[in-house]
Each structure stands twice: as structure tokens, then as C-alpha cells.
C-alpha positions in Angstrom: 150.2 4.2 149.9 149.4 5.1 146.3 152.6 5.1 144.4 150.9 5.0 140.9 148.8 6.7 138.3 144.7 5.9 138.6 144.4 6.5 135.2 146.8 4.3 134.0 145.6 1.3 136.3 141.8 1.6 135.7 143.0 1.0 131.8 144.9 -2.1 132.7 142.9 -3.7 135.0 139.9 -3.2 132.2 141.7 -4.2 129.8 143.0 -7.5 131.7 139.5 -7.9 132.0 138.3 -8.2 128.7 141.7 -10.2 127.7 140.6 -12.7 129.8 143.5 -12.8 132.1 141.5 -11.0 135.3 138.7 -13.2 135.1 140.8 -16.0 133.9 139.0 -17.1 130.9 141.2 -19.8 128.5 142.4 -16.7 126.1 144.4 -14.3 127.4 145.8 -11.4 125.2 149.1 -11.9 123.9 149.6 -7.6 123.9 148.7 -5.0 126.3 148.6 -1.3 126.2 150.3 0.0 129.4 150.6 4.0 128.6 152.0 4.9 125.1 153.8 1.3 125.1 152.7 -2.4 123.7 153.7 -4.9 125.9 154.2 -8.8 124.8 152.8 -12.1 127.4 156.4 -13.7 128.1 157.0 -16.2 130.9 157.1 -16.2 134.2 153.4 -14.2 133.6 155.0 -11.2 132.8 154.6 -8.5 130.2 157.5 -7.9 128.5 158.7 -4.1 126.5 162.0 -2.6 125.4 162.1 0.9 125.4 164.9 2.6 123.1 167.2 5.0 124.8 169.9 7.6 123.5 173.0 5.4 124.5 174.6 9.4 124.9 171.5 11.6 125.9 173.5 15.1 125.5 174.5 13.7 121.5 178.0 13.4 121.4 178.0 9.9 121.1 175.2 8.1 118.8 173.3 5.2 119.0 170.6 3.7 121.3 170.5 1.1 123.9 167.3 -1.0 124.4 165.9 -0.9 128.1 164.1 -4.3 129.3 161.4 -4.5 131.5 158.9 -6.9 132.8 155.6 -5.4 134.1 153.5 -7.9 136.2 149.9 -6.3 137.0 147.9 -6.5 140.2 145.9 -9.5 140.6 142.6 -7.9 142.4 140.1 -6.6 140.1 140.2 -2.8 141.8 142.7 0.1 141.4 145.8 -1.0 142.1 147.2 0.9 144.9 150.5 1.8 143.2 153.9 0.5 141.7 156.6 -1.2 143.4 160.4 -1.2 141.2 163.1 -3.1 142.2 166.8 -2.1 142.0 169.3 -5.0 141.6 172.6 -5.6 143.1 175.8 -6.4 141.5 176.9 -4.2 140.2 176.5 -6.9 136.9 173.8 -8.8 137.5 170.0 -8.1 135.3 167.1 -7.5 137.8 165.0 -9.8 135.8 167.7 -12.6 136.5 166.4 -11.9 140.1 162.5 -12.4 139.2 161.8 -14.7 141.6 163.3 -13.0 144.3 161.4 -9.8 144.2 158.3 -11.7 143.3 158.3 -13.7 146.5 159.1 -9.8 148.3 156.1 -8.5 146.8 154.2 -11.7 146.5 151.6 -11.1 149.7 151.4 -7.0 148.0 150.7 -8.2 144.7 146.8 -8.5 144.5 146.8 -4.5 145.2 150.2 -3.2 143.5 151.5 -3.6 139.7 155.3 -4.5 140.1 158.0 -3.4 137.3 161.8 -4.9 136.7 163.8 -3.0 134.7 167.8 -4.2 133.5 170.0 -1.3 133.7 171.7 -0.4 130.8 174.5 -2.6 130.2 173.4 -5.8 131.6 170.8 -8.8 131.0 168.6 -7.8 127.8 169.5 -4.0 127.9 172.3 -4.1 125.5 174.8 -6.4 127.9 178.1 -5.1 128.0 180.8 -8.0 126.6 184.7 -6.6 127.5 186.2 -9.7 126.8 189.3 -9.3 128.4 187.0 -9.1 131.5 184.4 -11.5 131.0 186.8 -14.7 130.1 189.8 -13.7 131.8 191.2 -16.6 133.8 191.6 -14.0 136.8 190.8 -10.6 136.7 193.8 -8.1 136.7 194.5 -4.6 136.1 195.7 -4.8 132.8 192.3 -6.1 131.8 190.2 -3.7 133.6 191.4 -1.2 131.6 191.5 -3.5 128.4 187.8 -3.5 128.9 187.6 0.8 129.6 189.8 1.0 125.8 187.2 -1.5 124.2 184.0 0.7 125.7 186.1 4.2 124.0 183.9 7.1 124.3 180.5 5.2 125.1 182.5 4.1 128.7 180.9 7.0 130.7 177.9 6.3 129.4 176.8 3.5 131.3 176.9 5.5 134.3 174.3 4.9 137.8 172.9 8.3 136.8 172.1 7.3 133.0 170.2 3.7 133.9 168.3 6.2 136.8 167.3 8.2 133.9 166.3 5.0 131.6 164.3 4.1 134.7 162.3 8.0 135.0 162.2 7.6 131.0 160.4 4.1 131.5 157.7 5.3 134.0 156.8 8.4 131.5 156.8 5.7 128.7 154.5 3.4 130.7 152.2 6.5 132.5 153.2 6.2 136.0 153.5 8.6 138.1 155.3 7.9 141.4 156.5 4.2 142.7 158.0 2.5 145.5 161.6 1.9 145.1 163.6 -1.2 146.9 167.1 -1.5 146.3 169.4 -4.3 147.5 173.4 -3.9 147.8 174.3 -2.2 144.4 170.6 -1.1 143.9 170.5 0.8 147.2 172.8 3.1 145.2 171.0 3.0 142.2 168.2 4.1 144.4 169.6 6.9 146.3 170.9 7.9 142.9 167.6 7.6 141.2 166.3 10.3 144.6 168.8 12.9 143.4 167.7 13.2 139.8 164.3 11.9 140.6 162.5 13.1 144.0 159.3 13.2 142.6 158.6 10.1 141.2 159.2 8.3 144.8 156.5 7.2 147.3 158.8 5.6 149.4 162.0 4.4 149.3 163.9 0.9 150.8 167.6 0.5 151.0 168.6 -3.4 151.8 172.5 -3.5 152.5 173.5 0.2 151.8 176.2 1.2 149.9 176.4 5.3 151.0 177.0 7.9 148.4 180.5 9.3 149.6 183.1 11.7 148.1 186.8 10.9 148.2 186.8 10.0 152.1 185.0 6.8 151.3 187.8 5.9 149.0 189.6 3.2 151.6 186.5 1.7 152.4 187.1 2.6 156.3 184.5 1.3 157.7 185.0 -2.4 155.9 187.6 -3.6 158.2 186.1 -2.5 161.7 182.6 -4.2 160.4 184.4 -7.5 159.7 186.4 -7.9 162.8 183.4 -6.6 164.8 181.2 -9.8 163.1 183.4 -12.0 164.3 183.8 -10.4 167.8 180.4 -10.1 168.5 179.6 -13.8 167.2 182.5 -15.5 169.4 181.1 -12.9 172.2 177.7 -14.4 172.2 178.6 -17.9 171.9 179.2 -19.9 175.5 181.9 -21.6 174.2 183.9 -19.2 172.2 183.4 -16.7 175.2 185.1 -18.5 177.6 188.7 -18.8 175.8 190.6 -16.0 176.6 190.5 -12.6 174.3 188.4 -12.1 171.0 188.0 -13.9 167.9 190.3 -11.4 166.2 192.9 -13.0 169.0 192.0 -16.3 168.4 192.8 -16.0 165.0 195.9 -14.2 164.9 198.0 -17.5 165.4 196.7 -18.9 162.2 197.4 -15.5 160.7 200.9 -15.4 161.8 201.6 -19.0 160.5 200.4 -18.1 157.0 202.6 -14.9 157.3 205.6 -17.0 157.9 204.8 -20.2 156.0 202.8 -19.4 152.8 201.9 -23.2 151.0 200.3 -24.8 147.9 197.1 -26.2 149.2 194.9 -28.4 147.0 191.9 -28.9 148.8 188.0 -30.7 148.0 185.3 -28.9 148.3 181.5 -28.3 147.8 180.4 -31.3 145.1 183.7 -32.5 145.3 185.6 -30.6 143.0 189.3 -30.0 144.0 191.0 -26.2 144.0 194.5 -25.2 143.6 195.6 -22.1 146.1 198.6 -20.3 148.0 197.4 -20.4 151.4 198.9 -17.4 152.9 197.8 -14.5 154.4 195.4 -12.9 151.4 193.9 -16.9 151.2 192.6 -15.4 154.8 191.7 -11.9 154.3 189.2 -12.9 151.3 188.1 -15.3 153.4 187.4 -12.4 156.5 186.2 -9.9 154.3 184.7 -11.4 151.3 181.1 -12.9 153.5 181.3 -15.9 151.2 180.1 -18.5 152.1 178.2 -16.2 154.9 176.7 -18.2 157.8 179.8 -21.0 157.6 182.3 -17.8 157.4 181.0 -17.1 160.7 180.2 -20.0 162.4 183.6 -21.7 161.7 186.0 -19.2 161.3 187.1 -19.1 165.0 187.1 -22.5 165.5 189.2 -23.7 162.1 192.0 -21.0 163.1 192.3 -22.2 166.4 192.3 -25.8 164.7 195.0 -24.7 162.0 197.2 -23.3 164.9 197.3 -26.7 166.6 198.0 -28.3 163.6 194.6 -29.6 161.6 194.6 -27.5 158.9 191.6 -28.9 156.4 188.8 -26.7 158.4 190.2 -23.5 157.9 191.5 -24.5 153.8 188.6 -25.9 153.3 186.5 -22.4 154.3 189.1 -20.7 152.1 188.3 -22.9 149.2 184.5 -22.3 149.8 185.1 -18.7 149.9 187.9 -18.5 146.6 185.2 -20.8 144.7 182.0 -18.6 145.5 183.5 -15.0 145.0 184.0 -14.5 141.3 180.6 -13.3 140.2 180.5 -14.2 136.5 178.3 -16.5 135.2 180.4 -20.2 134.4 179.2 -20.0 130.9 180.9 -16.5 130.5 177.5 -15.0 129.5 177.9 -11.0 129.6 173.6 -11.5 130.2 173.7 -13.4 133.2 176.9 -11.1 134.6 178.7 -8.4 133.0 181.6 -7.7 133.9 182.0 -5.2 131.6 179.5 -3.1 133.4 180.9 -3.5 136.8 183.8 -1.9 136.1 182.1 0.8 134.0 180.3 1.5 137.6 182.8 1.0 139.3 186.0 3.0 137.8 183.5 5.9 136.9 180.9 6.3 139.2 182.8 5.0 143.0 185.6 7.2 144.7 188.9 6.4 143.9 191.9 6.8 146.0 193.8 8.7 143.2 192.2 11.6 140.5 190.3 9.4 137.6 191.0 12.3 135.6 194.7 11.5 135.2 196.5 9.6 132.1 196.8 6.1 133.5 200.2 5.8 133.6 200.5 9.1 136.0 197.7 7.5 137.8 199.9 4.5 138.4 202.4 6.8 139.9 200.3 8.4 142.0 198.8 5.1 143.4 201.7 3.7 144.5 202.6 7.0 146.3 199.2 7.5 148.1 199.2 4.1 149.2 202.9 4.2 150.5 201.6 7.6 152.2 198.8 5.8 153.4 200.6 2.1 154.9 203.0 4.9 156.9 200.0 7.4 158.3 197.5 4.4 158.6 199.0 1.0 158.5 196.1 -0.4 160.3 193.9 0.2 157.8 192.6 -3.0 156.7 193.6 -4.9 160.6 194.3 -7.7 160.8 196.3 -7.4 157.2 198.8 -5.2 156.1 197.7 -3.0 153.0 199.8 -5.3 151.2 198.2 -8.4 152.2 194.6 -6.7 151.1 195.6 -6.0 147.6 196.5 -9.4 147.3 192.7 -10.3 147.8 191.0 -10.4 144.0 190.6 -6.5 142.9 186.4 -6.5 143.1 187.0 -7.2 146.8 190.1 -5.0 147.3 189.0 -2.1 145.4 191.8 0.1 145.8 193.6 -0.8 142.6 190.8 -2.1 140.4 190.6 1.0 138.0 194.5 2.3 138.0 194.8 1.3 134.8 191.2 2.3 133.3 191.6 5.3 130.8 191.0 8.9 131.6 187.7 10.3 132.5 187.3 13.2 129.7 183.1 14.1 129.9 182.7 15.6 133.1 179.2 14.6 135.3 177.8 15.7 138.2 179.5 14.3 141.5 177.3 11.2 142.2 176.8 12.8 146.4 174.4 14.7 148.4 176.8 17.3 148.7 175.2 20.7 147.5 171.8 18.6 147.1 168.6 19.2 148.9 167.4 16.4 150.6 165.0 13.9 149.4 161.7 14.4 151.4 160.6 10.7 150.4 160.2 8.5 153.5 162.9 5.9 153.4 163.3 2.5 155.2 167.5 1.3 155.8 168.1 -2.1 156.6 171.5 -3.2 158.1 172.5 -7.1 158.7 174.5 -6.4 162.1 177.1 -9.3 160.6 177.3 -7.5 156.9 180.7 -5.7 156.2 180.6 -5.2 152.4 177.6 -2.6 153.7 177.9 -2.3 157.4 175.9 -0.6 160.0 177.5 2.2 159.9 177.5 2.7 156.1 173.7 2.2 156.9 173.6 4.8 158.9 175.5 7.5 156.8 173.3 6.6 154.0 170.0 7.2 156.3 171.5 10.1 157.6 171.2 12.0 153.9 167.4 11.4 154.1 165.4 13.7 156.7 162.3 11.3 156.8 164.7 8.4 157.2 164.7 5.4 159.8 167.3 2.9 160.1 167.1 -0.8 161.0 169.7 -3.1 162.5 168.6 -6.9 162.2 170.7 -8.6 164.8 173.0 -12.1 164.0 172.6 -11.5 160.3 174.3 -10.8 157.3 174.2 -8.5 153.6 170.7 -8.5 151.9 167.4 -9.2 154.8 164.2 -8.7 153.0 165.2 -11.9 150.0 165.4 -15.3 150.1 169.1 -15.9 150.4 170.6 -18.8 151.7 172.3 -16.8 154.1 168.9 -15.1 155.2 168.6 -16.1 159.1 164.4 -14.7 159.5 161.5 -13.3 157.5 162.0 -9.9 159.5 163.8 -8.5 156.6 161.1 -8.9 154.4 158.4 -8.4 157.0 159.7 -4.7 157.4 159.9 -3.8 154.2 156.2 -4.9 152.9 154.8 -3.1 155.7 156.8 0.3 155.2 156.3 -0.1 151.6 152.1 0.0 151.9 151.9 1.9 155.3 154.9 4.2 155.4 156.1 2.6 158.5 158.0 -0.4 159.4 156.1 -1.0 162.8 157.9 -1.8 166.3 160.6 -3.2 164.7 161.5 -5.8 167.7 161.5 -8.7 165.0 165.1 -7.0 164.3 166.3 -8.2 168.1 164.7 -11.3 167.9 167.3 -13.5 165.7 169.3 -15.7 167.5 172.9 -16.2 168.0 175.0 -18.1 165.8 175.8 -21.6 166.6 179.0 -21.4 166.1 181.5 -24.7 166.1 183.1 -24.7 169.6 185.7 -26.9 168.0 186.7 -28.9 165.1 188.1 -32.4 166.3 190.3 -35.2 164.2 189.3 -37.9 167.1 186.3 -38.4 169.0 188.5 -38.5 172.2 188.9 -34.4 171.7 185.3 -33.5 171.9 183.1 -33.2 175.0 180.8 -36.5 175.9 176.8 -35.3 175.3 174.8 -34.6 178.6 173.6 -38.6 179.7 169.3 -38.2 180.3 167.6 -40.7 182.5 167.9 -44.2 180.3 171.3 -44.1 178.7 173.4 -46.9 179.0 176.4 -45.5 177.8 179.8 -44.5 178.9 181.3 -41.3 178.5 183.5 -42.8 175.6 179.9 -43.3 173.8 178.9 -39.9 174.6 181.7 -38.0 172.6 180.5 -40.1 169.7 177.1 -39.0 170.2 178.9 -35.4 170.3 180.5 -35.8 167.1 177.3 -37.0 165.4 175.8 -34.0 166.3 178.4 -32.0 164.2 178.8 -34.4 161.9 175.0 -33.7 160.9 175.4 -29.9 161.5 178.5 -29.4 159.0 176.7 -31.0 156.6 173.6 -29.0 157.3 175.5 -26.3 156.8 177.2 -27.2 153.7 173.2 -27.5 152.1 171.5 -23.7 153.5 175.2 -22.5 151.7 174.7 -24.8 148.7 171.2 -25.8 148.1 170.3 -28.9 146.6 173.0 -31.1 145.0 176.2 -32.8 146.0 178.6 -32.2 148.8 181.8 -33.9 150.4 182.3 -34.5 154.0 185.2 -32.4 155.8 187.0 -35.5 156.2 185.7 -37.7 153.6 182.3 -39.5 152.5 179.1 -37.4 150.4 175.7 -36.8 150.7 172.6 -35.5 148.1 170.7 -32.6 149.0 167.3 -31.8 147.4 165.0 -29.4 148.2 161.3 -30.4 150.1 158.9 -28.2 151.4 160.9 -24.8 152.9 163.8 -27.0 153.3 165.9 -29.9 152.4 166.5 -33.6 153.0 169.9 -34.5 153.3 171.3 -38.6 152.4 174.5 -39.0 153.8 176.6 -41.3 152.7 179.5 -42.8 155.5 180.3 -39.1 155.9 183.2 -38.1 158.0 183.9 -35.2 160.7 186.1 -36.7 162.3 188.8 -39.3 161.8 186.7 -42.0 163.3 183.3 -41.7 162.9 181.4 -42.1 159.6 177.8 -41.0 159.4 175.3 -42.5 156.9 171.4 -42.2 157.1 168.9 -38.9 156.4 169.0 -35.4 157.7 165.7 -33.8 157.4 166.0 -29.7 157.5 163.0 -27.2 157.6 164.5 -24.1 156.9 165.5 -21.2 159.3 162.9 -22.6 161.7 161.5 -25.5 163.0 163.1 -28.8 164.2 165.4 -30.8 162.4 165.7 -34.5 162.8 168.4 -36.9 161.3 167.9 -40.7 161.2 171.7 -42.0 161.0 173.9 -45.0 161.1 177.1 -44.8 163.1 180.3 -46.3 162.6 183.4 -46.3 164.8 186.3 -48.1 166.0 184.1 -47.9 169.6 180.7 -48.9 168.6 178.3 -48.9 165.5 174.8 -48.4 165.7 171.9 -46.3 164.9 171.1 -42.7 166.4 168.1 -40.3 165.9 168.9 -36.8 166.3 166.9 -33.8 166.5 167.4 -30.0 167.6 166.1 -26.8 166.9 166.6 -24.3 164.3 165.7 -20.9 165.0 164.8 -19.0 168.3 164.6 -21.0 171.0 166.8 -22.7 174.2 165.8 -26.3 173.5 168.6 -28.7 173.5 169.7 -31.4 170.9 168.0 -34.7 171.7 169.6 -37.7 170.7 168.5 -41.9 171.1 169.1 -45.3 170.2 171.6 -47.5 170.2 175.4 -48.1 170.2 176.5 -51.2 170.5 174.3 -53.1 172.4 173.7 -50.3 174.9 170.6 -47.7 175.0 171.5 -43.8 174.1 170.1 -41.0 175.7 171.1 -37.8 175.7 171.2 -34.1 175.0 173.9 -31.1 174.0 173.6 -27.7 173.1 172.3 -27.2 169.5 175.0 -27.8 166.9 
């Protein structure tokens, strides 16, 4: 698909030639001419521009903001076949922060396709926005959301999605192309669709990864957030033998823990990740943020059912110790409070001016506050079940960026008027568009995928099964290359193919149980060989999970340090497309240590751990192995405890 101008490329491609750079030579350029701009050789092989914009295009406010971009040319010596942009998420985050990700996207397109990052206006190296009540608050409150909307005065409107899709148009005249293909991913699937409305004619095609829709008022509650979450859990336990076979759904499952939390809110202190310790309530909200948040992802799901059922019968640390994961992962700012790595500034900018609000934006905050607490009284009596499992209370105890309701109540007035960022009154985009949906994503769920396919006549949407927000990058919580596979092929052909590599994921694993004694767990399936009682089997169990949790603790994590649930550590670094794991007498259970070497190949393959055992029962030395990915292979597991001969298999941890 040509998404570029033939003009423009024949120029670069010549003059990368004489440079040097095309016919690698040992002096490249240090500038190149890419349309009326000069770009600069920075790392990462980029070319690097600014491009002043008017901060206030219509005037009223003056000044100019500096738009960054990285161009990266074709690699092949012929035309390139077109230009393919990428639209960050966030909203906060630079999309040259992100380099790596969308290079490894485009990588197999990139001998026939030049491929531009641009940083909206407000974050990374386009003028960052720094609201320091925001960016180093201890916790982010109401007060200081609209601290942050009095520090940005009359320049708060203007960092608006319909302003950076402007900056983007303004870029592509600057640099002399003519059409690209756009892929956005969470936040940038509504720069995108914004970036169709003002801009039809620049796109070739368009790819939405995680969808946010663009809805009037009506979206305001977020409705279809709650129904997606308990429908990821649902569906998980539902395809899981052993979650399936206790009685109701995971939603049921979970509702004991719930109501203990409800009645007896505590001060947990709990260690977590590389072993640092967090102070929290845990109460209901510890749980909802938890539920809604998708953070950590994969464990979220694969645990949840099991560390509720756990809390409920009295073992509490599996189900804090996922709340501490989650409470420690979900504020998005940068730990060194840099407004160019995150700004938070900018977030709420999009957030309180461009998003639907439950209450008019256009009213004096403090008749806004009024009017808040009304609509949400009107709402917990008309609709209590809004946000099910929780109360409407217990969800605006999550942190605001998560609950959303109350985030801007306090942000000032809305004086300059813009056009309603929705398709209603619009003629649809006729650019061929490509939605993907995780099945297991809430924060933009199938069916938000669907509403925002639904605006696009030449639209088709794509559910990948068992998986979560984001498909086509490398995220750790990335379960298949389908994602990615899709969205190259619809992004040169126009068409995504067949599709069945969206079916084809596998069910989560999830933990049937989480056990304090080996005598709790199931004994392993004995194979023809093993010399060991049933006693020995249920450790041979626990080192399964054992090895699993930690697993899962490093595709969450990446490389680094870790505790065990129960005590011990382990070292993660990366090798090959996976990791090796040393663990270090790490515990599961009460009474079992693991130490020894977990090798892990990445979302496929077969993973195989080398461990020493020690328990009251026996010590001795195991090698495990099972499969990750597609596939009904069992977990294998040999060698000796005691002074007897192991052989066995389970279902894969």
C-alpha cells in the first residue's frame, strides 16, 4: 500500500545514497533534507527535527511549542512503499520513549516503508508539561488536579488531542508526505481516530490496538468497564478444569474475600517484587484496583481466584501480595519525577478537557462540586450496580486515573469552546481500519472495540482470545505474536488475512490453589519408574508452582530481583527471547524451599528448571519441564527425593 509521497522518497533514498548511509560507506551525513526540513543523525539511527508550532493556532494565546520527531528511512535501496506513524498511549508518555517498541512492530516492514515518531505536544521533547502539584505529589488528589489546570491558565485547552493531531498533519506538510499508515495503541487509538476526523485524507490505513471509543456524555460512567472485568475473570475460571469445577463463577468465588474486607478493613504491610515492603488499608478499594486496574495483567488473572478463595480460608499473603503488585505498578510517573518520561500534567489536560465528564466542564468548580455529588447520589440510587462487585463508593476510593469519575471536579472552567471530540454530525472516515481487542482487556474492552469500529464503514474488528490491553507490542503481558502479525499484514496489504491466529491462544493457567503445606495440594500423576509415595508426590506438586510463581513474577517483571510468596529470592536476567531464573531456597509453601535454575523461553517453547528440594519429608534434586504456549503436553518431572526415584507428570503450572 503506498502511504507516502514518491517524490519525497526518491530524494531520500538518493540522498542516503550519496551520504553513505544506503551503501554503508564509513561516513554517513550528519544532516538530511526530508521536505522543507533539516534533519540531525541522533541515536538509536534516527533522524531527529523539531518543528515550531503556534502553542494557540487561532492567536489568542502566544507562543510556540516545539514538536519532536524521529524519522527512520527505509533500508532497501528502491522507493519506499509509504510511511508508517505511531500514536502512543498514556495519555503521558512520549512516543519516542516507546522507540523500541514500534521499531520491533515495523521491524520486518522497514526495508520498504520510512517510519516517523512524533511526541505530542506536552510530553517527552515537545515542550513537556511540569504541573508540579501533579508530577511530585505523594498521591494524586483532586485538589491537585486542578492545582495543575490554575498553573496551565489560558494555555490549558491548548494541549488538546485535536491540537497534537494538527501538529501531526503540520509535520507531514513540513516533511512532504502525503498519506501514512497510522497505528495507535490505548491512548493513541484516540489520537488516531481523532487525527481521521480532522485529517481523512492523509490516511492509508488506519490500526486501533486497545480502543478507547470517541463517546459523548453516555460514556461518562465508563459502563462497559465493569461488565469487561468481571467477564475476564469469568471466562478465565470457566476455561480452567479446576476453577470450573467449584461451584458458581469467579465473581462468586470471590465475593467471600470481598465481604471480609467490607467488614474488616486492616493495615497490611506486605513484600513484594525485589523485595521492597508497602504500607496499605486492605479493604474493599485495595480489591477493586486490583479487579479493574489489569496490573500486574497475566498474574491479576491467573491468581485472583485462587488468592480470594485462599484469603477466605484464612491465608491471606496471596491475595495482599497481588494487591501490593497492583498498588506498586499503577501510578504511571516516572520514579525520577521527570515530566519527559511522564507528564502528568498532560494527562489531565486530556483528560479533564477532551474525555466526557459526568457533570458540565463548563461550570465554576465549586458548582461543579455540587453537582457531582448530586449526579452520583442520583446515580448509586437509579444504578447502584454500576461498578459490581463495588459500591460507587468503594470505586472512588480506587486512585482518580483509574476511577475517573472525580478526577477533574476541581479543574477550572472550560472558557474556549472546540468542536465536540465525536463522530456525531461527522462523515465517516472512508480509510480501511484494522481494531484489535485483547478478549481479557477491560480498560478498552471488546465492546468499546466494537463501538469504535462501528464509526468506520470500511472497518473490521479482531478479538484475540485469552489476552489482555495492547496485542501487536512486546509487553510482558503479550501472550502471542498474532497481534503483531495482524497488523503488519493489514498495514501493507489492506487486510488482516483469516484471522484464526486470534482463536488460537491458549487458556490461562490459572493457580487451582494456593497452599501453606504440602499436605493441601494434590500428589503429581506417578509414570512407570517412580518410587515414591503419594506424600512425595504433593511435593513434586508444589515444585511445580513453586517454579511457576516465580515464572510468573519474571514475564511481569523482567530481569532483576524477586522474593518468593513465602520467603527466599531469585535473579532474573534476560537470554535469548526469555529469561533464566536462580532461585535461591525460595518458598511457596510453608515447607518446601526451592533453589536451583529455571530456564524460560518466552511465550513459547518448553521450559525446564533444574532445582534442589528441601522439606521436612525429603530433600533432593528434581528436573522439571512443561510447556509454554499452545499445546496439551503435561509437566514432566524426575529425579530423586530421598533415596527414592521420581517420576511423574501434572497439568502445566
Amino acid at each position: 500500500m503506498q502511504h507516502g509521497s514518491d517524490t519525497q522518497v526518491l530524494r531520500v533514498v538518493a540522498m542516503l545514497a550519496c551520504a553513505g548511509v544506503a551503501a554503508g560507506t564509513a561516513s554517513p551525513a550528519r544532516t538530511l533534507e526530508v521536505g522543507r526540513l533539516t534533519l540531525q543523525r541522533c541515536a538509536h539511527d534516527a533522524w531527529c527535527g523539531t518543528l515550531p508550532r503556534p502553542l494557540d493556532p487561532a492567536g489568542a494565546v502566544s507562543g510556540t511549542v516545539p514538536i519532536y520527531f524521529e524519522y527512520y528511512p527505509h533500508t532497501a535501496a528502491s522507493p519506499a512503499a509509504g510511511t508508517l506513524v505511531a500514536a502512543q498511549g498514556g495519555p503521558g508518555y512520549p512516543t519516542t520513549d516507546s522507540r523500541a517498541d514500534y521499531l520491533e512492530l515495523y521491524g520486518p516492514l522497514r526495508a520498504s516503508y520510512d517510519v516517523l515518531l512524533m511526541d505530542y505536544r506536552g510530553t517527552g521533547r515537545s515542550g513537556a508539561i511540569d504541573c508540579k502539584e501533579l508530577q511530585r505529589a505523594p498521591r494524586l488528589t483532586e485538589a491537585n488536579y486542578g492545582a495543575c489546570g490554575r498553573s496551565l491558565g489560558r494555555a490549558a485547552p491548548l494541549y488538546s488531542t485535536a491540537l497534537a493531531a494538527d501538529d501531526l498533519a503540520g509535520l507531514l506538510d513540513a516533511l512532504g508526505i502525503e498519506r501514512i499508515g497510522l497505528y495507535g495503541n490505548s491512548f493513541g487509538t484516540y489520537f488516531a481516530q481523532v487525527f481521521a476526523l480532522r485529517h481523512p485524507e492523509r490516511l492509508g490505513s488506519l490500526v486501533l490496538d486497545g480502543a478507547y471509543p470517541l463517546s459523548g456524555r453516555d460514556h461518562a460512567w465508563y459502563p462497559n468497564y465493569a461488565p469487561a472485568m468481571r467477564a475476564k475473570f469469568n471466562i478465565a475460571c470457566e476455561r480452567s478444569p479446576a476453577c470450573r469445577t467449584i461451584p458458581g463463577s469467579s465473581m462468586d468465588h470471590i465475593a467471600p474475600a470481598l465481604a471480609q474486607l467490607r467488614a474488616q478493613p486492616f493495615a497490611a504491610q506486605v513484600r513484594y517484587g525485589d523485595g521492597r515492603v508497602i504500607d496499605f488499608t486492605a479493604d474493599a478499594a485495595a480489591l477493586a484496583i486490583l479487579m479493574f486496574a489489569g496490573s500486574p495483567a497475566y498474574a491479576s488473572v491467573r491468581e485472583l481466584d485462587a488468592a480470594a478463595r485462599a484469603f477466605s480460608a484464612g491465608d491471606r499473603l496471596p491475595l495482599l501480595r497481588l494487591m501490593a503488585e497492583t498498588l506498586g505498578s499503577v501510578d504511571s510517573r516516572d520514579p525520577t519525577e521527570t515530566p519527559a518520561k511522564f507528564s502528568e500534567g498532560f494527562a489531565a489536560a486530556v483528560f479533564c478537557q477532551d474525555d466526557p465528564q459526568i457533570f458540565d466542564m463548563h461550570l465554576p468548580p465549586a458548582e461543579r462540586l455540587v453537582a457531582r455529588d448530586r449526579i452520583i447520589g442520583e446515580r448509586a440510587a437509579s444504578a447502584p450496580d454500576t461498578y459490581a462487585p463495588f459500591t460507587i463508593e468503594e470505586y472512588r476510593r480506587m486512585p482518580l486515573d483509574y476511577a475517573f469519575i472525580d478526577q477533574c471536579v476541581r479543574w477550572p472552567a472550560l472558557a474556549l469552546t472546540a468542536a465536540p471530540l465525536t463522530y456525531a454530525g461527522t462523515r465517516p472516515p472512508q480509510v480501511p481500519v484494522l481494531v484489535i481487542s485483547g478478549e481479557f482487556d477491560n480498560m478498552t474492552s471488546m465492546a468499546d472495540g466494537e463501538a469504535a469500529a462501528a464509526h468506520f464503514p470500511r472497518a473490521r474488528h479482531i478479538v484475540i482470545a485469552n489476552s489482555f490491553h495492547v496485542n501487536a507490542l512486546p509487553r510482558p503481558s503479550r501472550r502471542s505474536d498474532c497481534g503483531a502479525t495482524l497488523a503488519r499484514r493489514f498495514m501493507t496489504q489492506l487486510d488482516a488475512g483469516d484471522g484464526r491466529c486470534a482463536a488460537e491462544i491458549p487458556p490461562l493457567p490459572l493457580v487451582p490453589l494456593f497452599a501453606r503445606h504440602l499436605h493441601d495440594l494434590a500428589p503429581a500423576h506417578a509414570l512407570p519408574g517412580n518410587e515414591g509415595e503419594e506424600e512425595a508426590l504433593r511435593l513434586v506438586s508444589a515444585a511445580l508452582f513453586t517454579s511457576a510463581d516465580v515464572v510468573t513474577r519474571a514475564r511481569e517483571n523482567g530481569a532483576g530481583r524477586g522474593v518468593g510468596l513465602r520467603g527466599g529470592t531469585f535473579t532474573t536476567v534476560s537470554e535469548g527471547g526469555g529469561y533464566r531464573l536462580t532461585l535461591h531456597e525460595v518458598r511457596w509453601t510453608e515447607d518446601l524451599s526451592l533453589s536451583g535454575r529455571i530456564d524460560w523461553p518466552g511465550r513459547s517453547g518448553l521450559v525446564r528448571a533444574d532445582v534442589e528440594v528441601r522439606s521436612l519429608l525429603a530433600n533432593g534434586r528434581l528436573e522439571l519441564s512443561w510447556p509454554e504456549g499452545p499445546g496439551d503436553a503435561p509437566a514432566t518431572v524426575r529425579g530423586t527425593l530421598g533415596k527414592k526415584l521420581i517420576a511423574a507428570e501434572a497439568p502445566p503450572p
